[in-house]
C-alpha positions in Angstrom: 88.2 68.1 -44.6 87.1 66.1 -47.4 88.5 63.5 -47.0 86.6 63.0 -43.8 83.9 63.5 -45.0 84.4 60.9 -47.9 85.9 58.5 -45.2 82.7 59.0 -43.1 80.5 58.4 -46.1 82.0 55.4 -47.3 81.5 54.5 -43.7 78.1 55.0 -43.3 77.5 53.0 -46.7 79.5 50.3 -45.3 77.1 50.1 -42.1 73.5 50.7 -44.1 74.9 48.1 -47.0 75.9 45.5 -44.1 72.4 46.0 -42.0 70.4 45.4 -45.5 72.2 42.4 -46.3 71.4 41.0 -42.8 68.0 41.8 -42.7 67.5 40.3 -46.2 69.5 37.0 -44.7 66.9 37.2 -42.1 64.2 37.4 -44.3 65.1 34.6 -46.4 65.2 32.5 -43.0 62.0 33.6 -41.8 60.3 33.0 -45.1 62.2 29.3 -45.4 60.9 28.5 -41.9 57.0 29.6 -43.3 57.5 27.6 -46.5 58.6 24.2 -44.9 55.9 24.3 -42.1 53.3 25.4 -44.4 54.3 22.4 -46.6 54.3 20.3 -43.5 50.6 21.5 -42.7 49.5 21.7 -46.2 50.1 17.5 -46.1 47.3 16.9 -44.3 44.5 17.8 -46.7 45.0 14.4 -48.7 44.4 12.4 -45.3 41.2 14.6 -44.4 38.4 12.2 -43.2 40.2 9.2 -43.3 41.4 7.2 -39.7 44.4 5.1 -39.4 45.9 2.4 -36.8 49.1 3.3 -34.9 51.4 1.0 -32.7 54.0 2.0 -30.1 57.6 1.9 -31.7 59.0 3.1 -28.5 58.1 3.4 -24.8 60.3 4.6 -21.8 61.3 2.8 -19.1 58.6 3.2 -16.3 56.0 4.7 -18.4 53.0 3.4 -18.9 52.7 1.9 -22.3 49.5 1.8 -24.8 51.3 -1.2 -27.2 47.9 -3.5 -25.7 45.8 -0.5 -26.4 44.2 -0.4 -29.9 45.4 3.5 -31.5 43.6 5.0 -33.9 44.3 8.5 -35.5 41.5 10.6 -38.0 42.1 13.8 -39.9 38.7 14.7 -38.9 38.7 18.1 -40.4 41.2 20.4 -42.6 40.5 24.3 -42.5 43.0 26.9 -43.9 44.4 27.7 -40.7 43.5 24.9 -38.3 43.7 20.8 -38.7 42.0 18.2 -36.4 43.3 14.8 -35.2 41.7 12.9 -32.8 43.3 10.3 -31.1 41.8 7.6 -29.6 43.6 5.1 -27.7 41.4 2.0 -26.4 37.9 3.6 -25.6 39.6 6.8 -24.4 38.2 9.9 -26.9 39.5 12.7 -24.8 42.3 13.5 -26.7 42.6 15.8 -30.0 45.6 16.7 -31.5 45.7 20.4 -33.6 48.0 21.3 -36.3 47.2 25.3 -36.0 48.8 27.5 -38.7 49.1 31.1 -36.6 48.4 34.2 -38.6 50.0 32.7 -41.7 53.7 33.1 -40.4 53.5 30.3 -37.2 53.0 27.0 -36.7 51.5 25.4 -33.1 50.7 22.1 -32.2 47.9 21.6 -29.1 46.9 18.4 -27.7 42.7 19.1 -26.8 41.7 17.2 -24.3 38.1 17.1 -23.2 35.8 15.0 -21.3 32.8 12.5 -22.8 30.5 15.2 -22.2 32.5 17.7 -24.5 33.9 19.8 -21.5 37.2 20.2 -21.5 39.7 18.5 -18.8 41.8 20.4 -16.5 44.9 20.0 -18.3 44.3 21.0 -21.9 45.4 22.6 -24.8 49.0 22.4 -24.1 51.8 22.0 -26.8 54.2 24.5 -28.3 54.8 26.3 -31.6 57.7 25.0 -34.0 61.3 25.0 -33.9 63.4 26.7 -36.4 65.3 23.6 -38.8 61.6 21.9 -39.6 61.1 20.7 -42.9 58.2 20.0 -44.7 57.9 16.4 -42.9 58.9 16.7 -40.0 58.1 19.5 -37.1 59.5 20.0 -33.5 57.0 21.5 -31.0 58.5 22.8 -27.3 56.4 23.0 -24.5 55.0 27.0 -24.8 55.6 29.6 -22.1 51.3 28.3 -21.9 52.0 25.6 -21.5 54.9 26.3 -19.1 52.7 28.1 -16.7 50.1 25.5 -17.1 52.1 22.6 -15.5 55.3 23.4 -14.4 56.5 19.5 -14.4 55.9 19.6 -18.7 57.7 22.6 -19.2 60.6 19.8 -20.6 58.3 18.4 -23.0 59.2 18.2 -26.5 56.4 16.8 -29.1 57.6 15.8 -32.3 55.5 15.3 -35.6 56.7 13.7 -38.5 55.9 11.9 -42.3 58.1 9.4 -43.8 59.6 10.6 -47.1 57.5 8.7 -48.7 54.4 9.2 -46.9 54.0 5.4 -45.8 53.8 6.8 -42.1 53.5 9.4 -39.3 54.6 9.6 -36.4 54.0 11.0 -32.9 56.7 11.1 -30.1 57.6 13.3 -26.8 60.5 13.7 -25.3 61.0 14.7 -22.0 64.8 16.6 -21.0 65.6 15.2 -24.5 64.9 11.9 -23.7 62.7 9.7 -26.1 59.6 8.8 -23.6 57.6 7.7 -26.5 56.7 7.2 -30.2 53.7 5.9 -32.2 53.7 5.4 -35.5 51.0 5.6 -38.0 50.5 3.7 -40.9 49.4 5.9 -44.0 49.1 3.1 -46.4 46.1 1.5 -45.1 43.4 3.7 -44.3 40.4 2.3 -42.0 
């Protein structure tokens, strides 16, 4: 009898010692996945109210292409929990990008789009929240179940948002069924 009893204990140890260690592996994770986008957010700050000039690096076959278009990019404003980048491409304004930092513990990226008069356009606010593997430069965003249910034909969209190593540049891109569709990159080391 006791020896069932010390076979069931040891048992039972085995299990609660083994569920610990996986929740504290899962911990580690979470908290590694907070750190690097928090790091990747946090980069912003020193760019706050300054505007930079992109140029397409890469455009898909049959897509329309914004290389004669002149790009400009500004950290407009950096809170705690919420960064905004406008992006204006020609004389188009309608677009704002938005670094959000969720309830401390998730990273989203939306794309704002609204119309001259401040209203915003039908298709708006779409983007995703990050990937797990970002680092603190670079961040993968798929397309949310929002935005999913917003436009079904985006659902493959994959925006990707990412600083040089040496914090020269920054780039924009989407991919669409993993497919590169386009990429703009910004250059850091020349403000406007």
């Amino acid at each position: 009898m006791k020896i069932k009893q010390f076979v069931s204990l040891i048992s039972v140890a085995v299990v609660l010692f083994t569920s610990c260690g996986q929740r504290q592996e899962k911990k580690e994770v979470k908290e590694e996945k907070l750190n690097a986008e928090m790091e990747f957010f946090n980069r912003f700050k020193s760019l706050e109210g300054k505007s930079f000039s992109g140029k397409v690096v890469f455009v898909g076959e049959g897509v329309s292409s914004w290389a004669d278009l002149e790009l400009v990019m500004t950290v407009r404003e950096c809170h705690d929990t919420i960064v905004y980048i406008p992006f204006r491409v020609g004389d188009n304004t309608s677009r704002t990008w938005m670094v959000i930092m969720e309830n401390g513990e998730k990273l989203r990226f939306r794309h704002d789009h609204r119309h001259a008069d401040g209203t915003p356009e039908d298709l708006t606010m779409y983007g995703g929240y990050a990937l797990e593997g970002g680092t603190p430069f670079k961040q993968i965003f798929p397309a949310d179940e929002f935005t999913c249910n917003m436009l079904e034909r985006i659902c493959d969209n994959e925006w990707s948002v990412e600083f040089s190593e040496d914090l020269s540049t920054y780039s924009y891109s989407l991919k669409k069924e993993g497919n590169l569709v386009i990429q703009v990159d910004f250059d850091l080391t020349n403000p406007l």
